[in-house]
N, C-alpha and C positions, 0 to 999 in steps of 0.2 A: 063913658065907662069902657065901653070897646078901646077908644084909644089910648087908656090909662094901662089895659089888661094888654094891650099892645105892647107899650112903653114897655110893663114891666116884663115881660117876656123879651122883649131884645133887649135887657138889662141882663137877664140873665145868662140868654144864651151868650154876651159878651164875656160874660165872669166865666161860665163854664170853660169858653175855647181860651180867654187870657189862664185858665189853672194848668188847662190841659199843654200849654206850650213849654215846652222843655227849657228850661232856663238856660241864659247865653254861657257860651264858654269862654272863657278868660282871652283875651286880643293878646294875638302871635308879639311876644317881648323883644326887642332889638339884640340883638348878636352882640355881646360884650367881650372885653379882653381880658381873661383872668390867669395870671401866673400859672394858678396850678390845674389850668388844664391840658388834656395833652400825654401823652405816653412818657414824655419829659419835663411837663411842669412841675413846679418847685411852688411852696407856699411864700408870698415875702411877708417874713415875720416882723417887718415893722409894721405891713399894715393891718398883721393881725392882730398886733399888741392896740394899734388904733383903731380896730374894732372891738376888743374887747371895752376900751374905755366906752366908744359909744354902747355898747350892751347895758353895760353897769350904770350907766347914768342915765340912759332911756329906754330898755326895755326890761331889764331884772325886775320892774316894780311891776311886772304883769307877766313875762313869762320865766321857769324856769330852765333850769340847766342840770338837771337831774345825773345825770351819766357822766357828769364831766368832775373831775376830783380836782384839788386845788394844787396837787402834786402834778397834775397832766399838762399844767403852766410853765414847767423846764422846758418842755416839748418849741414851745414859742418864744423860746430863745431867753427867759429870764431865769437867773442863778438864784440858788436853794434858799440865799438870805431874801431877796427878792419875792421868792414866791410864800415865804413864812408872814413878812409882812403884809403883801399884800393879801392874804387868807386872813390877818386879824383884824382888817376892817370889814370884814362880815361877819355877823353875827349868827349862830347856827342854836337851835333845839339843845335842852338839856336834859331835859330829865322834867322833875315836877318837883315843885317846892313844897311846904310841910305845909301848907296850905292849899296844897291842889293847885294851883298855876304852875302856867308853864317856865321852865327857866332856860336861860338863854347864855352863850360863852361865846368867847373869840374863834372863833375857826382855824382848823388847824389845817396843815399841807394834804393829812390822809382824810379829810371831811371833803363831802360831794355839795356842788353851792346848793344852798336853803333854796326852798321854794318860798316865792311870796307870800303864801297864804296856808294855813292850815292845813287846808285837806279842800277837795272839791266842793264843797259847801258853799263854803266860803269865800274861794275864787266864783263862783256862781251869785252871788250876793253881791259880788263888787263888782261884775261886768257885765249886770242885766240878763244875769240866767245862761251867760256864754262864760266858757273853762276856756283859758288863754292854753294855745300848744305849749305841750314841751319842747323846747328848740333845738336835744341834742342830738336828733337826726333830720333833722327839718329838709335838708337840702339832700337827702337820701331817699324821700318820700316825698318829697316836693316837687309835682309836675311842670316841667320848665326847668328847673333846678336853677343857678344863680344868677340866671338872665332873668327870669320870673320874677323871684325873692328881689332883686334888684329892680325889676320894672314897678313891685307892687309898692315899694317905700316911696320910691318918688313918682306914683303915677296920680296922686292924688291932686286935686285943683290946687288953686291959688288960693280959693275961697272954697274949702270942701264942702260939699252939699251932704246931707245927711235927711235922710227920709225913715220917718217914723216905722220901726217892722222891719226897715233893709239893711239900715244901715249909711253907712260912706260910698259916697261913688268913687268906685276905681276899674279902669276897664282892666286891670290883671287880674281881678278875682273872680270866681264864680257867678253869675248873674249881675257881673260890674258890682258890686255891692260888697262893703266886708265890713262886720262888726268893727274893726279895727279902728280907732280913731288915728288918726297920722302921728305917727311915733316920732319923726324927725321934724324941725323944726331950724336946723342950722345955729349953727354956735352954744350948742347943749353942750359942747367940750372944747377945752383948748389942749389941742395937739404940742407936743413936746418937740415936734422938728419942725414947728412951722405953717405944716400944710393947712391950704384956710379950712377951716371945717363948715363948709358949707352943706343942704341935703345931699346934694350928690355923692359927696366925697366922703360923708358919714355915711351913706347908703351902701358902696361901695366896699368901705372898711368894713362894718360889721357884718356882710354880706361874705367877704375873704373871712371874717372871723368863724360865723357859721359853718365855711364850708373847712374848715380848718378842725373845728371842735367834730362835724359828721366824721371826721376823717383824719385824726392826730397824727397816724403813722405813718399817713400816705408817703410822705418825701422819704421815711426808714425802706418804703418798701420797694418804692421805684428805685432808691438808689441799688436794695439788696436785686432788680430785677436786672438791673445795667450790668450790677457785677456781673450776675452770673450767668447773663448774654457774652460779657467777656471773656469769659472763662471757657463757656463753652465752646467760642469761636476759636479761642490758640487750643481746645484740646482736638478738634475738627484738623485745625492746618496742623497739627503735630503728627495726628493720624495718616493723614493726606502721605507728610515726610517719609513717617516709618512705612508706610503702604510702599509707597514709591522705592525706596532703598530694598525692602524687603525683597520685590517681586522685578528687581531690576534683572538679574542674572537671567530669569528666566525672559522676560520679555528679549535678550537677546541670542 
């Protein structure tokens, strides 16, 4: 009886110290190469238009893209016919039909994409009581930011483990663990220029897509920032000129 009363007191005090330990922090992500980082990075928009295809066919069906309109798609290099069409294969909310259901139409260029699901409920029912993020600022609020986002797609095993309560093991997330089940799987799209669509390279594209949708006007506003470092550099050497001619007589 002692050693039973034993037992169960260093059971417990084990459970107590394993609650009390502060869960692990996500493992430091490898330093990648991204166009548009940098005082002078540029988005390259083919590999955003090849991330958005990876979005669309492997994560749209669980997160949304709430903030981003179908018209902000010129932005990534595709012309106004281009982005009407591609807005009509989504399908958006319409209203309610004379029967109380809901109705549904083509989406149009000024529509923001659907969210998967209803309303939070709903997403909560289809992912075991977990709400999938919004992704339109994901890489804005995302610690690590696109080395992370990029560590945590392909950080998952070969044979991902999954533990009942935790989750997926993956050393980029929080406590190694994410509800997430592995989103990429390779060859979930075929690329238009070729490139293999391996995880990596899917990981990578919609990873630039992400960080492209956080941030659509970044390239409007670095280019507006170079100008007018330019501008203000010849009106400096013009001053410099006029200062110099001005104050010449006297300096002799």
């Amino acid at each position: 009886m002692v050693r039973r009363c034993v037992a169960i007191g260093a059971g417990l005090l084990w459970a107590c110290s394993a609650l009390a330990q502060p869960a692990r922090g996500p493992a430091p992500a490898a330093r990648q190469q991204w166009s548009f980082t940098g005082a002078l990075g540029h988005f390259d928009l083919a590999a955003v238009q090849r991330g958005y295809a990876v979005f669309a066919g492997s994560c749209a069906s669980c997160h949304s893209l709430s903030q981003l309109h179908f018209s902000d798609f010129e932005g990534m290099g595709l012309q106004t016919a281009e982005v009407v069409a591609l807005a009509a294969t989504w399908q958006v909310p319409d209203g309610l039909d004379a029967e109380g259901r809901l109705r549904h139409r083509a989406a149009r260029p000024d529509d923001a994409l659907p969210s998967p699901y209803a309303g939070p409920e709903a997403a909560m029912v289809a992912n075991q009581g977990v709400v999938p993020p919004d992704l339109s600022r994901i890489l804005q609020v995302y610690p690590g930011g696109p080395d992370r986002l990029y560590g945590l797609l392909v950080g998952y095993g070969p044979q991902p483990v999954r533990q009942i309560g935790r989750g997926f093991s993956n050393p980029y997330a929080i406590g190694h663990f994410t509800a997430m089940p592995p989103p990429l799987h390779g060859n979930e799209v075929k690329y238009a220029d070729g490139t293999v669509p391996d995880v990596q390279a899917e990981a990578r594209d919609v990873t630039t897509f992400l960080a492209w949708v956080s941030a659509p006007h970044l390239d409007q506003r670095r280019r507006l920032g170079v100008g007018a470092g330019l501008y203000l550099c010849f009106l400096a050497v013009l001053f410099a000129i006029l200062n110099r001619r001005i104050w010449s007589d006297v300096r002799k």
